[in-house]
C-alpha positions in Angstrom: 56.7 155.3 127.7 57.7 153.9 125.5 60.1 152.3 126.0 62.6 152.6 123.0 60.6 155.3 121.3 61.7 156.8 117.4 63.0 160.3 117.2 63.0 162.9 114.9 66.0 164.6 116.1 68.9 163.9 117.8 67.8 166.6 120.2 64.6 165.2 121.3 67.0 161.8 121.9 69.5 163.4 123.9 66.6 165.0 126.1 65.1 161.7 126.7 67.8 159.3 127.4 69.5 161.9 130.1 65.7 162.3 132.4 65.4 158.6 131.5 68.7 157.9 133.3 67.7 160.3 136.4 64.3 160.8 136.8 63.0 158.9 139.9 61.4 155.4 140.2 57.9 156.8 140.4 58.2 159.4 137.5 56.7 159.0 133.9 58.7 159.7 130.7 56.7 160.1 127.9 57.8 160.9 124.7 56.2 161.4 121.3 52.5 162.4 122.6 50.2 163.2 119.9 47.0 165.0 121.0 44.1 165.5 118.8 41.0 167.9 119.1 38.6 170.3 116.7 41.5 172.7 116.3 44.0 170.5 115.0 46.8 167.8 115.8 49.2 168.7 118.7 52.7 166.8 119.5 54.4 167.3 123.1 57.8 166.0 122.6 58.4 165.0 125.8 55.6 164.8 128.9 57.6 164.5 132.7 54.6 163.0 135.1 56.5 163.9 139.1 54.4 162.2 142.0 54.2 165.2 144.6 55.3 167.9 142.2 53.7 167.8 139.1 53.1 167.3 134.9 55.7 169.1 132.7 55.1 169.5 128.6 58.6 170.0 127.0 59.2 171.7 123.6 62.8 170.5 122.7 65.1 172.1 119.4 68.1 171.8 117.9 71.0 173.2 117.4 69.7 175.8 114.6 67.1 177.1 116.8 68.2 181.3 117.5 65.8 184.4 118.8 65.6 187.8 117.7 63.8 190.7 117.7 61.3 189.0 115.3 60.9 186.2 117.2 62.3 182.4 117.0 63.7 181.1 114.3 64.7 177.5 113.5 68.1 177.0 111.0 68.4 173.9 108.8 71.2 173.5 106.1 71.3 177.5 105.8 67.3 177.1 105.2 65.7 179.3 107.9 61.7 179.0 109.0 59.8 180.8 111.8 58.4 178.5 115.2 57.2 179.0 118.7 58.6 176.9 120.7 56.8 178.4 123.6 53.5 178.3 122.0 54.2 174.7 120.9 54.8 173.9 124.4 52.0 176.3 126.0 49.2 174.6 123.5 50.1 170.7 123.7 49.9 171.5 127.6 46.9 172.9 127.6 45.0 170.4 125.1 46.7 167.5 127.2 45.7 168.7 130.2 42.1 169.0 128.8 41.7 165.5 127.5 43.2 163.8 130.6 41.2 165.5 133.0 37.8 165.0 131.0 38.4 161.0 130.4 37.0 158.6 132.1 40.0 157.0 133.7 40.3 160.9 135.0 37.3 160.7 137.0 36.7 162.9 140.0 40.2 163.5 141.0 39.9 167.3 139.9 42.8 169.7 138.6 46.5 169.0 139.6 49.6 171.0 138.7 50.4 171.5 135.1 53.6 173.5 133.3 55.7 173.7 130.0 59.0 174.4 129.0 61.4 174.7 126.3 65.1 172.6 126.1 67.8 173.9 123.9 70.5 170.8 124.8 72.8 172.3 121.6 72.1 176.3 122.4 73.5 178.6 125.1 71.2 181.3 125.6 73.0 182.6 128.7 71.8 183.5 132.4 69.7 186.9 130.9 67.6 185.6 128.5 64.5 185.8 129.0 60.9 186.6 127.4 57.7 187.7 128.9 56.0 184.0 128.0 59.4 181.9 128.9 60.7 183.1 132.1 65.0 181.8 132.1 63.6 179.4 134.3 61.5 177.4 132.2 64.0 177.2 129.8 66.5 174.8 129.7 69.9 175.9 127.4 72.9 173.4 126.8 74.9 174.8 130.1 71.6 173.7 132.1 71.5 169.8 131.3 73.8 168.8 134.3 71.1 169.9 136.4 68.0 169.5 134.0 65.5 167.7 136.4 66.0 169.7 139.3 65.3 172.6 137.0 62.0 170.4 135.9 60.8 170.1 139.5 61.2 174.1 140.2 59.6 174.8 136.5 56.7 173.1 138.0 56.8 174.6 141.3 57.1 178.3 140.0 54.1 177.6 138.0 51.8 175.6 139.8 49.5 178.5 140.8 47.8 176.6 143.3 46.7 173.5 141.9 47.4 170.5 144.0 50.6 168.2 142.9 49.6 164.7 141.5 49.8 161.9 143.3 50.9 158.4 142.4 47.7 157.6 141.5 47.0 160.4 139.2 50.0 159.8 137.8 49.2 155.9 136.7 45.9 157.5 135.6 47.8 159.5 133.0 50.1 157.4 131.6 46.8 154.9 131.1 44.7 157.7 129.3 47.9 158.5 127.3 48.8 154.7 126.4 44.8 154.3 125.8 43.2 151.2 127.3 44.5 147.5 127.5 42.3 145.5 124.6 42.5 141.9 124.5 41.1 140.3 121.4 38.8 138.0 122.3 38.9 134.5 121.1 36.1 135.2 118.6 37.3 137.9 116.9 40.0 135.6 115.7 37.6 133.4 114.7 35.5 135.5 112.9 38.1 136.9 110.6 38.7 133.4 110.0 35.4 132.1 108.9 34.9 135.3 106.7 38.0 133.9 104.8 36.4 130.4 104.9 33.0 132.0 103.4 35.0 132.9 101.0 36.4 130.1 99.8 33.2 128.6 99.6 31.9 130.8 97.6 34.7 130.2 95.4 34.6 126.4 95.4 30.6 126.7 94.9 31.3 127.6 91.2 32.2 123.9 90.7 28.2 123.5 90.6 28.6 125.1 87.1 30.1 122.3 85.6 26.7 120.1 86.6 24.6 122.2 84.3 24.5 119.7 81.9 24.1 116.5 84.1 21.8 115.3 86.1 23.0 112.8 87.7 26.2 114.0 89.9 27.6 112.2 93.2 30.1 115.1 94.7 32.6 113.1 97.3 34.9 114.8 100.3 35.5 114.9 103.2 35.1 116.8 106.3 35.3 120.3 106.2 35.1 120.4 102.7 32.0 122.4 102.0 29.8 119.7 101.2 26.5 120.4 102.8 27.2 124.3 101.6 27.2 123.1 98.1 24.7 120.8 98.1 21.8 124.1 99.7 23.6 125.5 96.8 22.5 122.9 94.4 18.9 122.8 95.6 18.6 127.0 95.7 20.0 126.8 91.8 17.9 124.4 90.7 14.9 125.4 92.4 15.3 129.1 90.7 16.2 127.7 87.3 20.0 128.7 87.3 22.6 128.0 84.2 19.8 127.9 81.8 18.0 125.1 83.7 14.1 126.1 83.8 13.3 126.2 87.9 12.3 122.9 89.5 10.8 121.2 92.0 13.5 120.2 94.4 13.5 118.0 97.3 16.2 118.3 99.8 17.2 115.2 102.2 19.2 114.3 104.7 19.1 111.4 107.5 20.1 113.2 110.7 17.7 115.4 112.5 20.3 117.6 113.7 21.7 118.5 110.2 18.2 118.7 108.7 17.4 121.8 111.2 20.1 123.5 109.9 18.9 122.8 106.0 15.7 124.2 107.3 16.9 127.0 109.5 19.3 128.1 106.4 16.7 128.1 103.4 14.4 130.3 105.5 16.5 132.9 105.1 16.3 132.5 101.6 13.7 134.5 99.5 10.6 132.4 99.3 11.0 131.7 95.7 14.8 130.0 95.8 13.3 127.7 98.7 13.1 123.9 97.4 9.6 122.3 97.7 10.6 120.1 100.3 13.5 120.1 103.3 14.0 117.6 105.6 15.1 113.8 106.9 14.4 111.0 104.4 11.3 110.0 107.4 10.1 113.5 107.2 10.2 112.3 103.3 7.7 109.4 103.7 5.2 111.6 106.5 4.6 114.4 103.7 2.5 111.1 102.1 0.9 110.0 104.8 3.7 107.6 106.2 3.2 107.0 110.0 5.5 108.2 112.4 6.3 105.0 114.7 8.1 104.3 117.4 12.1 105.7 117.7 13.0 102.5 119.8 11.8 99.8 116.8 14.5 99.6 114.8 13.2 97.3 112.5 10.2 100.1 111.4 13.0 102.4 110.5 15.4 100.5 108.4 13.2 97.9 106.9 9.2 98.6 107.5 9.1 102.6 106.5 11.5 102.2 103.4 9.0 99.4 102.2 5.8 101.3 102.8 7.7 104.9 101.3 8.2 102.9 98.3 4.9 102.1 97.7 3.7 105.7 98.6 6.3 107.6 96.2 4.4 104.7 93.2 1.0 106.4 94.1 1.8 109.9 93.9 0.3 112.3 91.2 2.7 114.5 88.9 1.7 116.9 91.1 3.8 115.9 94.3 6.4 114.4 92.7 9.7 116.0 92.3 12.1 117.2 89.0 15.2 116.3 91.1 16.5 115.3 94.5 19.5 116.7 96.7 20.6 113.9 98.8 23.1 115.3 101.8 25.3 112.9 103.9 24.1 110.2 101.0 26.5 107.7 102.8 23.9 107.5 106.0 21.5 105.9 103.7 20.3 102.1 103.2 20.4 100.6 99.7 16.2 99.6 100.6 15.8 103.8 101.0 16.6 105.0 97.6 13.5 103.3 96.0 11.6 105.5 97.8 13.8 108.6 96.8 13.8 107.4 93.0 10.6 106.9 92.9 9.2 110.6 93.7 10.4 111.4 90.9 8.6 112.6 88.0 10.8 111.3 85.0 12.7 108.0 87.6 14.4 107.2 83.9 15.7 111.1 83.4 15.3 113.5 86.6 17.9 115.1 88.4 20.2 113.0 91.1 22.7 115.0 93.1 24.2 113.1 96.1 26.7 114.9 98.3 29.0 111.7 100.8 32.0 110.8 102.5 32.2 107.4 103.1 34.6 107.7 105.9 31.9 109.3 108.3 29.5 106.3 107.1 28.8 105.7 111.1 25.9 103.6 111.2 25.7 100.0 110.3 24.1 100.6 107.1 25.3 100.4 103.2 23.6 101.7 100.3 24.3 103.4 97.0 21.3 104.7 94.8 21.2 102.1 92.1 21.5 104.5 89.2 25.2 106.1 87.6 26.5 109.1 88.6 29.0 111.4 87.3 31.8 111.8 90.1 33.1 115.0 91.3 35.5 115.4 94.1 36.5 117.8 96.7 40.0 117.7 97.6 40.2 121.0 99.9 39.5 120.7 103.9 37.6 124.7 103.8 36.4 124.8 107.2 39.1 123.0 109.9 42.2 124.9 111.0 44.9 123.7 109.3 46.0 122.3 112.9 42.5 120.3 113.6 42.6 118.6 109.5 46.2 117.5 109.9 45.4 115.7 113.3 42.0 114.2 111.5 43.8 113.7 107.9 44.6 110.0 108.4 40.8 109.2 109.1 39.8 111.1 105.7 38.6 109.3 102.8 41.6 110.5 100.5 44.5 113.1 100.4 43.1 116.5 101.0 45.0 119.8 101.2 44.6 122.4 104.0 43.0 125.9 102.8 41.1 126.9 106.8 44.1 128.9 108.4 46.2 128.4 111.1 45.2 127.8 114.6 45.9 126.9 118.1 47.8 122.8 118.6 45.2 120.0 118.8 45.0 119.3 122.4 45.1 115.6 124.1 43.6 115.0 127.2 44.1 111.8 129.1 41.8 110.1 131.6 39.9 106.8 132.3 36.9 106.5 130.2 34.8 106.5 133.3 36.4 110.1 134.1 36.0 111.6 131.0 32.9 113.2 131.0 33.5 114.8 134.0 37.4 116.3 132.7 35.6 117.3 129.5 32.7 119.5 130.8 36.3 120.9 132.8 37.4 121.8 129.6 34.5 123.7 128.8 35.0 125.7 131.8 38.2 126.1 130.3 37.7 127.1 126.8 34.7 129.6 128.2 37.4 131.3 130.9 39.5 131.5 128.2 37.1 133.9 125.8 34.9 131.6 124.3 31.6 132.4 123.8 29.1 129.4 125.2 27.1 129.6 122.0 30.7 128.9 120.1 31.6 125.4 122.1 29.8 121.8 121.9 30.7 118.8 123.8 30.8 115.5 121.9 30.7 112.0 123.4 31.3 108.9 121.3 30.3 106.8 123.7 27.1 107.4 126.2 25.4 110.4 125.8 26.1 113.2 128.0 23.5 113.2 131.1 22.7 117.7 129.8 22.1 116.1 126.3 19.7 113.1 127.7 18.2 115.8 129.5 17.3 118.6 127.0 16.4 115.8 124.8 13.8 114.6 127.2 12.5 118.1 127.4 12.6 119.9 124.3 11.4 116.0 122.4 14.0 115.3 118.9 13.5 118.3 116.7 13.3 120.8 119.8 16.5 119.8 121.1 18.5 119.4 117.4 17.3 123.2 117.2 18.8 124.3 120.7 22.7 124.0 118.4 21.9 127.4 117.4 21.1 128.9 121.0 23.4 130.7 122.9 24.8 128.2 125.2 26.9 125.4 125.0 25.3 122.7 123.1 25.8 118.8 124.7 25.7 116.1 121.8 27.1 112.9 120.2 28.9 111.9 117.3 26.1 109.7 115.7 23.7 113.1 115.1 26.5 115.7 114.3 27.3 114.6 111.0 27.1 118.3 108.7 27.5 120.4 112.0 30.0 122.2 113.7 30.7 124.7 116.5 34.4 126.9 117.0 35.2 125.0 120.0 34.6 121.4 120.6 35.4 119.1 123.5 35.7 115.6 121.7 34.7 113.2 125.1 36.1 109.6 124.1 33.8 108.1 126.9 34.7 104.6 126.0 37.2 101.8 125.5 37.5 101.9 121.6 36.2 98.5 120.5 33.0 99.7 119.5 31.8 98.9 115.9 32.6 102.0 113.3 35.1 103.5 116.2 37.4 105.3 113.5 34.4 106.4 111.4 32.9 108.0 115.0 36.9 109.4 116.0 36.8 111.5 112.2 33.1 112.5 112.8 33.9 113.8 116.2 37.1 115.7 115.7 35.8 117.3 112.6 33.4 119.4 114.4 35.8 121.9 115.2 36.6 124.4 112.8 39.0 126.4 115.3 39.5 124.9 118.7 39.4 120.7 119.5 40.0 119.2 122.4 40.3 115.4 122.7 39.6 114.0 125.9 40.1 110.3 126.8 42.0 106.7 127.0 45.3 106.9 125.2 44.5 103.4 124.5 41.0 103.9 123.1 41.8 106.8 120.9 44.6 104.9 119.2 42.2 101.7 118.9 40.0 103.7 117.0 42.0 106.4 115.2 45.4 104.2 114.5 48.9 104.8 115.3 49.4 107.9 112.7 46.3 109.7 114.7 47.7 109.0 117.7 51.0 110.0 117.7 50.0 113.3 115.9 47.4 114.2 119.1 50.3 113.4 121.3 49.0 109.8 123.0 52.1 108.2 121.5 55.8 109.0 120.9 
């Protein structure tokens, strides 16, 4: 141990590949073994582990090393120094000895039988030499090598002094404290290091809000993974503190989803109190801070047509006081045409105040088209921040434009098929999978396209809307679908294609869904629904087709 370990000398190389070569099966070669403690750094050369006999510390020199009456001396190149190679030997043993039998791996096994030597593989020092600290026998000259491990096991024996000899056992024990313990980097560590990078190239891209100083009325466009709901907190934290010579303002931020408004809300409190925008939440939040009712989640008609109508007239009656200087719109594409009066009109200047809408018209999922009925200055993001390179390349087909890869590598998209009656069932397998494998339940989600999961119908029930959006930030895997997820993501998704494929808006669900994976996606599903919804090009790059 090691295997093929770096020498110094050819010596110490010599030494080692002859006790490699006849040592027994059960006995541990170390070489190289570094020892540290509060008197300084030791290095055995070579450490001989014998089941039933024994540990052995070896001091091995060159051909230059000679002793005289002054003591040892080491010859180089006609260079001379003084050494000890006894003492070497003598304090590596003891300091070894002293780590291994206090570590935990030690435990109550108690003393065994420890020794040194020196090896001279290049030097005769004949039969009589000897010194009152190296008896001949624990030294080990170039006429000794034929027989050099028989000469290892009596070393030991002659100075055992009554300490038992190790056992197989004790000998594994050593070689693990001396190799130090077996780490496995868990899946997250990876992942962490690779979101720290992404932070960072957020941070980066956020200085494109710089260029809107001078306009307000901006509609940033990208796709997934781009950064886009990172930006647009940015926008509302800037212009709510007054940034880029912009006094500070009253700021409304809005979304559609509740799921993506919880994490608006959950990020801004963390804020100081003074960056915070005046208001945070879904565009029906919007209406209820005037007094809009809440109705009833199953009347459809009340959400896209009633509530728009009556916000309208609502955001006309509002003082200056409640009104707002701009508006941050996130996910702008989930929005009706019929909505933005509302949003226009809580405005205190409608003519003049600030606009900044933040889309991706390829994850426009519901059946529902609107643009705000005012011009905006484009500004698009080209760069997929957040996806492993590996999860935007499978996805990149299903994004609004070309976009170029900047999240890192990561493991192969994988494509699991089944019957879209079976999948639910093989993705929560997958989950089992992905958490055996390292990952942390608070790092994986589960995504249906088709019917809800029967865990998310369930905490949904429970917790009511909001209570259950807020349980994607607990510590446990979070059950969901693709119509709510829009702005979210977890490490490790399961993407469950619980259906057939010829559902309206099935490619714009296929990119939501596999774009909620920054490191890890899994695809489970039909072959044949996956390619109706994602195309041939998605398919064939998840595997379903050659």
């Amino acid at each position: 141990m090691p295997e093929e370990p770096h020498f110094a000398t050819a010596s110490e190389q010599e030494v080692w590949e002859r006790l490699r070569d006849h040592l027994g099966d059960d006995d541990v070669l170390m070489a190289n073994v570094w020892i540290t403690d509060d008197e300084g750094d030791r290095e055995a050369d070579l450490v001989v582990a014998m089941p039933g006999h024994g540990i052995l510390v070896l001091e091995v020199k060159g051909a230059g090393i000679r002793h005289d009456h002054e003591g040892w001396w080491l010859e180089h190149q006609g260079d001379q120094r003084p050494v000890d190679p006894v003492a070497q030997a003598r304090r590596a043993k003891y300091v070894l000895k002293r780590f291994a039998e206090a570590h935990p791996l030690w435990g109550s096994r108690g003393p065994v039988a420890w020794a040194h030597g020196v090896i001279t593989p290049f030097t005769r020092f004949g039969p009589d030499f000897q010194l009152p600290d190296l008896p001949r026998w624990a030294l080990h000259d170039k006429d000794d090598q034929s027989t050099l491990v028989d000469r290892l096991r009596r070393t030991i024996s002659l100075q055992q002094h009554g300490q038992r000899a190790p056992d197989h056992d004790d000998v594994e024990a050593l070689a693990d404290i001396n190799t130090g313990p077996v780490t496995v980097p868990a899946m997250a560590d990876w992942s962490d290091e690779r979101a720290a990078a992404v932070d960072r190239l957020t941070v980066e891209q956020a200085s494109i809000l710089s260029v809107t100083r001078l306009l307000n009325r901006v509609e940033v466009r990208g796709g997934a993974g781009s950064g886009k709901t990172v930006l647009a907190l940015q926008q509302a934290r800037e212009l709510t503190r007054g940034l880029h010579e912009r006094r500070p303002q009253r700021v409304a931020l809005i979304c559609y989803s509740i799921g993506l408004a919880e994490h608006l809300k959950s990020t801004i409190a963390t804020w100081d109190r003074r960056h915070r925008p005046a208001f945070v939440g879904t565009f029906h939040e919007f209406g209820q801070q005037w007094g809009a009712p809440e109705g009833d989640r199953t009347d459809s008609a009340f959400w896209e047509e009633t509530l728009p109508a009556l916000m309208a007239d609502l955001a006309a009656e509002q003082p200056s006081s409640k009104r707002y200087d701009a508006v941050v719109v996130d996910e702008a594409q989930d929005f009706a045409d019929s909505w933005w009066a509302s949003v226009l009109g809580s405005l205190r200047d409608e003519e003049n105040g600030g606009v900044y809408v933040f889309s991706d018209e390829n994850q426009r999922i519901f059946g529902r088209f609107g643009r705000p009925p005012v011009q905006l200055v484009p500004l698009v993001l080209d760069h997929n921040l957040r996806n492993t390179k590996q999860i935007h390349e499978t996805f990149g087909p299903l994004a609004p434009s070309r976009m170029y890869s900047r999240g890192g590598e990561g493991p192969t998209v994988r494509f699991v098929a089944c019957d879209p009656d079976d999948a639910i069932g093989v993705a929560d397998d997958e989950v089992d999978a992905l958490i055996d494998a390292g990952w942390e339940p608070g790092h994986v989600a589960l995504v249906t396209t088709g019917k809800r999961h029967p865990v998310q119908v369930e905490r949904a029930d429970f917790h009511g809307q909001v209570g259950y959006w807020k349980t994607w930030w607990d510590d446990d895997v979070f059950y969901g679908h693709v119509l709510g997820c829009k702005g979210l993501e977890r490490r490790a998704v399961v993407l469950c294609v619980n259906e057939s494929g010829t559902h309206d808006r099935g490619r714009e669900r296929l990119y939501v869904g596999m774009s909620r994976a920054t490191d890890v996606l899994v695809v489970v599903g039909s072959p044949g629904a996956v390619e109706a919804m994602g195309g041939p090009e998605v398919a064939r790059r998840l595997g379903v087709v050659g």
